[in-house]
C-alpha positions in Angstrom: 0.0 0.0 0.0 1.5 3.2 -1.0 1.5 6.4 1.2 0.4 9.6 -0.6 0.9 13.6 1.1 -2.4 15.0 0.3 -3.3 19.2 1.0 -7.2 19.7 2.2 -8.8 21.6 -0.6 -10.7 23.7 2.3 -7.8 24.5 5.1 -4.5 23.6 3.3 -3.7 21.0 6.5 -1.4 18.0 4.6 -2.0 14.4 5.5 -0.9 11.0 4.9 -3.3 8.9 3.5 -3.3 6.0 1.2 -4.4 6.6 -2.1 -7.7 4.2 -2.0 -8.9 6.4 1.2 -8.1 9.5 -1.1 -10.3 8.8 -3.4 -12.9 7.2 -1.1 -13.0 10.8 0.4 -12.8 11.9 -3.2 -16.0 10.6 -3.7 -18.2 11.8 -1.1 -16.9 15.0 -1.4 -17.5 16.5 -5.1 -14.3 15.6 -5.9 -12.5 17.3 -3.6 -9.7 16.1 -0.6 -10.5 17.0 3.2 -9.3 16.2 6.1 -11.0 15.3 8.8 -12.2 18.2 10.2 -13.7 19.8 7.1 -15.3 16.8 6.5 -16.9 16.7 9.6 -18.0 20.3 9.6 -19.3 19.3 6.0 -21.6 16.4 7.1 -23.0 18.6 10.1 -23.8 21.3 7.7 -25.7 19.0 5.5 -27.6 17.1 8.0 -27.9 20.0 10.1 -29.3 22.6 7.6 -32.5 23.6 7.9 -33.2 24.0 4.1 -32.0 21.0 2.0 -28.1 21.2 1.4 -26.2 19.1 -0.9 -22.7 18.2 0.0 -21.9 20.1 -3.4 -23.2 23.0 -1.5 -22.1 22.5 1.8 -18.0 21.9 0.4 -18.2 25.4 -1.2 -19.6 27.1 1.7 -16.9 25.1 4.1 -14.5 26.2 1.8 -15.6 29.9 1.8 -15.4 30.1 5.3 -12.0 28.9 5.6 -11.2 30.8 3.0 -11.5 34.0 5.2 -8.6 33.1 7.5 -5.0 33.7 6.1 -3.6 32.2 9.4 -2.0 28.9 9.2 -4.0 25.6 9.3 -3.2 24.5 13.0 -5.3 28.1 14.3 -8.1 27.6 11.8 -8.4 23.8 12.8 -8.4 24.8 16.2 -11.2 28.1 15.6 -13.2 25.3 13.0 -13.5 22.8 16.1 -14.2 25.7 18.8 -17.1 26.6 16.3 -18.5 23.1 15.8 -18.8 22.4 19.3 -20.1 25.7 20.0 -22.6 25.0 17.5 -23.5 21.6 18.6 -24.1 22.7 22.6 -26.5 25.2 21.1 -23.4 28.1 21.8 -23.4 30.0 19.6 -25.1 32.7 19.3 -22.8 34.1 22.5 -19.9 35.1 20.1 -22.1 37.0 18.2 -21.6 40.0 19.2 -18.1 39.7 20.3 -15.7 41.6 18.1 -13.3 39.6 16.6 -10.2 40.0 18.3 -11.7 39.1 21.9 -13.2 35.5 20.2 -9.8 34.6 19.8 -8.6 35.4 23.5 -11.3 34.3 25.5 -11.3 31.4 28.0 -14.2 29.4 29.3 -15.1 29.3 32.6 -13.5 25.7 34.0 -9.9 27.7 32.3 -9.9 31.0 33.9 -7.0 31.6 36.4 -8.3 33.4 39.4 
């Protein structure tokens, strides 16, 4: 089995994969490689969704939002998971109104040093 470097179409993170599970993701994906974590955040947009997505759909909208962030991928990963869990407690709304800057500094509750 041979051992491909492959970049995520969405957030540029590289991975390892063989080349059957490349185009296994391939497939479900429109054609397009991601790694774990855009997939995820793919399949909870689709099922998720209140009108019908598509993956199709979903994969250009995933990739427009990481489009937005020049950072590298290790802080977007890290902001994409922070968001999908916000999402999924029902958190989200919160950050709203926050400006940008102070989403990236803030600490829950159960981290705060007093």
């Amino acid at each position: 089995m041979e051992i491909e470097s492959v970049r995520c179409e969405c957030c540029g993170l590289k991975e390892d994969c063989s080349q059957d599970y490349i185009n296994d993701v391939k497939a479900k994906f429109d054609g397009k490689w991601l790694c774990g974590l855009c997939s995820e955040a793919v399949r909870d947009e689709v099922s998720r969704s209140k009108k019908q997505v598509g993956v199709e759909e979903a994969v250009k909208a995933h990739m427009s939002f990481c489009g937005k962030f020049k950072s590298n991928p290790a802080v977007r990963i890290a902001d994409g998971i922070r968001q999908m869990l916000r999402r999924r407690s029902g958190d989200l709304s919160n950050t709203r109104n926050l400006p940008s800057y102070s989403k990236k500094f803030t600490r829950s509750a159960s981290t705060k040093l007093y």
